[in-house]
C-alpha positions as CSV (number, residue, x, y, z in Angstrom):
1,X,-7.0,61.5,-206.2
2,X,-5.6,58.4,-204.6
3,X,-7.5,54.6,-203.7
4,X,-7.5,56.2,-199.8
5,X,-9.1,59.4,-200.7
6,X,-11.5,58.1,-202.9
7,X,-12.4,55.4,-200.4
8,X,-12.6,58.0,-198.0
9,X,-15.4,60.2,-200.0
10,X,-17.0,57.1,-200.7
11,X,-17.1,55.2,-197.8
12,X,-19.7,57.0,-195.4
13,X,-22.5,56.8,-198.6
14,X,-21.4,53.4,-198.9
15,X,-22.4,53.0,-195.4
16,X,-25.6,54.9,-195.2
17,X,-26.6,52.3,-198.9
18,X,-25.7,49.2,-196.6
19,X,-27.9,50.5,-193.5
20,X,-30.7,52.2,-195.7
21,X,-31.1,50.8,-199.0
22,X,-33.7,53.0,-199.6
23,X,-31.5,56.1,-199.8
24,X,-29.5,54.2,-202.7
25,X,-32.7,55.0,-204.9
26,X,-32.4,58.2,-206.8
27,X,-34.6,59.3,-209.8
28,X,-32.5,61.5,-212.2
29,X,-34.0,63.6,-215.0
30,X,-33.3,65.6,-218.2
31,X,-35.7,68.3,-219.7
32,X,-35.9,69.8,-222.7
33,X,-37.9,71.8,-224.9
34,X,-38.8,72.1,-228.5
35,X,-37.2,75.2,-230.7
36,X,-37.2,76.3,-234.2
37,X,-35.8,74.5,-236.8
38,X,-36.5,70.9,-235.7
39,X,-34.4,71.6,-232.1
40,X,-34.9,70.1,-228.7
41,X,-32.9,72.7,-226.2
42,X,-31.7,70.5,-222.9
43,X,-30.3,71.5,-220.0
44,X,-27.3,69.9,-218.8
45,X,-26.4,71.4,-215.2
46,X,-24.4,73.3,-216.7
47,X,-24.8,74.6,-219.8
48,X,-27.6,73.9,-222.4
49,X,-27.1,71.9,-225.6
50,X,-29.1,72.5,-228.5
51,X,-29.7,69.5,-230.2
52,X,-31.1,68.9,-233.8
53,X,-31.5,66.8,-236.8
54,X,-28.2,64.9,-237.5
55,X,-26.7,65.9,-241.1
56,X,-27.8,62.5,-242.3
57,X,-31.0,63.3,-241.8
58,X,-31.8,66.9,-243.2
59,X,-30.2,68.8,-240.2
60,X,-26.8,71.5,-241.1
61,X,-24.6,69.5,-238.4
62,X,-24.8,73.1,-236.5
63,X,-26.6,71.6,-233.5
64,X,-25.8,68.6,-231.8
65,X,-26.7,65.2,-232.2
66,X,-28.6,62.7,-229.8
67,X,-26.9,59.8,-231.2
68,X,-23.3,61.4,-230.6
69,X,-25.0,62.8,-227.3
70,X,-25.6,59.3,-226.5
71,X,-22.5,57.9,-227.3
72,X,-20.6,61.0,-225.5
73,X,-22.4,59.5,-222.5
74,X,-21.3,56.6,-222.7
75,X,-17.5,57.5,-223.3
76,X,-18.3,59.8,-220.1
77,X,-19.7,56.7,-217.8
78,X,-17.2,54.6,-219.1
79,X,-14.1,56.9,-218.8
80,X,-15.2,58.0,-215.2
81,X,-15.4,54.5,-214.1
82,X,-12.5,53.1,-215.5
83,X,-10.7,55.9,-213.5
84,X,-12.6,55.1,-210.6
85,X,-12.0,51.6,-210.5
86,X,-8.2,52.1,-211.2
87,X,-8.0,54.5,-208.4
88,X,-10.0,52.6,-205.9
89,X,-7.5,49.4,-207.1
90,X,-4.1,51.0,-206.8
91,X,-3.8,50.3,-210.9
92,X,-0.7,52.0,-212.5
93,X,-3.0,54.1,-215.1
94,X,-1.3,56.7,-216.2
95,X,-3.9,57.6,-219.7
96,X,-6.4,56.4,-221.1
97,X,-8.1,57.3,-224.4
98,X,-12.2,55.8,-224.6
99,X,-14.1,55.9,-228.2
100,X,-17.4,54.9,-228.9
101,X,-18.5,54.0,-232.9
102,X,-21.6,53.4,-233.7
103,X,-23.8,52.2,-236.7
104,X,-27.2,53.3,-237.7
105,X,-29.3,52.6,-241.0
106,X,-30.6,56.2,-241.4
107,X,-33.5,54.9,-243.9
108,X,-34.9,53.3,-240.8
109,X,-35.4,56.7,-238.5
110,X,-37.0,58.6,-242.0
111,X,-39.1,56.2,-242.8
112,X,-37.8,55.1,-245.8
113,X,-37.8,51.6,-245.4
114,X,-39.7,49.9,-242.9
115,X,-37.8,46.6,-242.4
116,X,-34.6,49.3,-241.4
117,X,-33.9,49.2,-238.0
118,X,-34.2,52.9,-236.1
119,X,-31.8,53.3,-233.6
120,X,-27.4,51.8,-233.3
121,X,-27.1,48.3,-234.6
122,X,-23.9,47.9,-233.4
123,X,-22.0,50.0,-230.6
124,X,-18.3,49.6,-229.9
125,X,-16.7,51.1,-227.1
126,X,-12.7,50.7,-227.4
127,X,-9.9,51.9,-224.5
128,X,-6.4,52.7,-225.4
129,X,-4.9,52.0,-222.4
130,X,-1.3,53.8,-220.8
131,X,0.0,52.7,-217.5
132,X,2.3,49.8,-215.8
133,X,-0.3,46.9,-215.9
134,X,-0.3,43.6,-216.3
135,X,-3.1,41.2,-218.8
136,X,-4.3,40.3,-214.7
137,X,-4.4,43.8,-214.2
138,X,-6.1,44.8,-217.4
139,X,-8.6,42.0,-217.2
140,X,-9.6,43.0,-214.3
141,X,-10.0,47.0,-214.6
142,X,-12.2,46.2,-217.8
143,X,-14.8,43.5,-216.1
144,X,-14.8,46.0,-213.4
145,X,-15.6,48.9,-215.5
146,X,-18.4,46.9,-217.6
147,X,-19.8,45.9,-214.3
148,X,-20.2,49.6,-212.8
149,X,-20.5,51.5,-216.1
150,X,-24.1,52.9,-215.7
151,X,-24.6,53.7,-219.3
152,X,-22.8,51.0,-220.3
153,X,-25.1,48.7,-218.4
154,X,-28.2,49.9,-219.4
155,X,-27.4,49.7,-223.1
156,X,-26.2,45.9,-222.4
157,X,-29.8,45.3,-220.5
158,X,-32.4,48.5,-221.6
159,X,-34.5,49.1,-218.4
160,X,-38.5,49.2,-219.3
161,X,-39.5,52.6,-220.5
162,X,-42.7,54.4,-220.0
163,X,-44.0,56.7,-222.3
164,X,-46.5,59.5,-221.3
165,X,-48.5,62.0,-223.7
């Protein structure tokens, strides 16, 4: 896809944001349900993922994990924007490779120690870049992609969350 033809896709719900703000607000939402052996089934749109407990934490490493699910996400927000945002700037990107590390204290999740932290201390998101680009150019395509990096942003500034039983 080139800048034009993703401006052209994106142009008329650009326009109908600008003259209907309202129609810019969309609820999405994930389901799962509970399985044997400690699983959470989820349906993904298109196939479902079966996730479990991670290997550090009793599970067999058969299933998947909700941390790595979470940093897949991001890698998938991030990678998908950074293409966007080249496309939609005319950027020479030829490749681009996106990891995300992160680091939990597993005695915090289990209980084991109370002053441990549950959930990533530290997340870093890394991009091995391959295209013609200059530092401008680069500088630019990475500001951009934090900006409009949905999962990305909502790490950076975690939205209130509402628990119902």
């Amino acid at each position: 896809m080139d800048s034009e033809q993703l401006k052209s896709i994106q142009e008329p719900v650009k326009n109908l944001y600008k003259n209907s703000p309202e129609e810019a607000i969309i609820t999405l939402s994930a389901e799962g349900k509970i399985g044997e052996d400690v699983t959470c089934s989820v349906e993904t749109g298109k196939a479902l993922v079966e996730a479990g407990l991670h290997p550090a934490t009793g599970g067999t490493g058969v299933h998947a994990c909700s941390g790595d699910m979470l940093l897949q996400s991001l890698v998938a927000c991030a990678g998908v924007t950074l293409n966007a945002v080249a496309t939609a700037l005319n950027l020479n990107l030829v490749d681009a490779n996106i990891r995300a590390e992160g680091d939990l204290d597993f005695k915090g999740t289990l209980g084991v120690d109370r002053e441990a932290s549950v959930g990533f201390k530290s997340i870093r998101l890394t991009f091995e870049l391959e295209g013609d680009m200059n530092e401008a150019d680069k500088q630019t395509l990475m500001k951009l992609t934090e900006r409009y990096c949905v999962v990305y942003q909502t790490l950076k500034s975690p939205p209130e969350i509402v628990v119902n039983f």
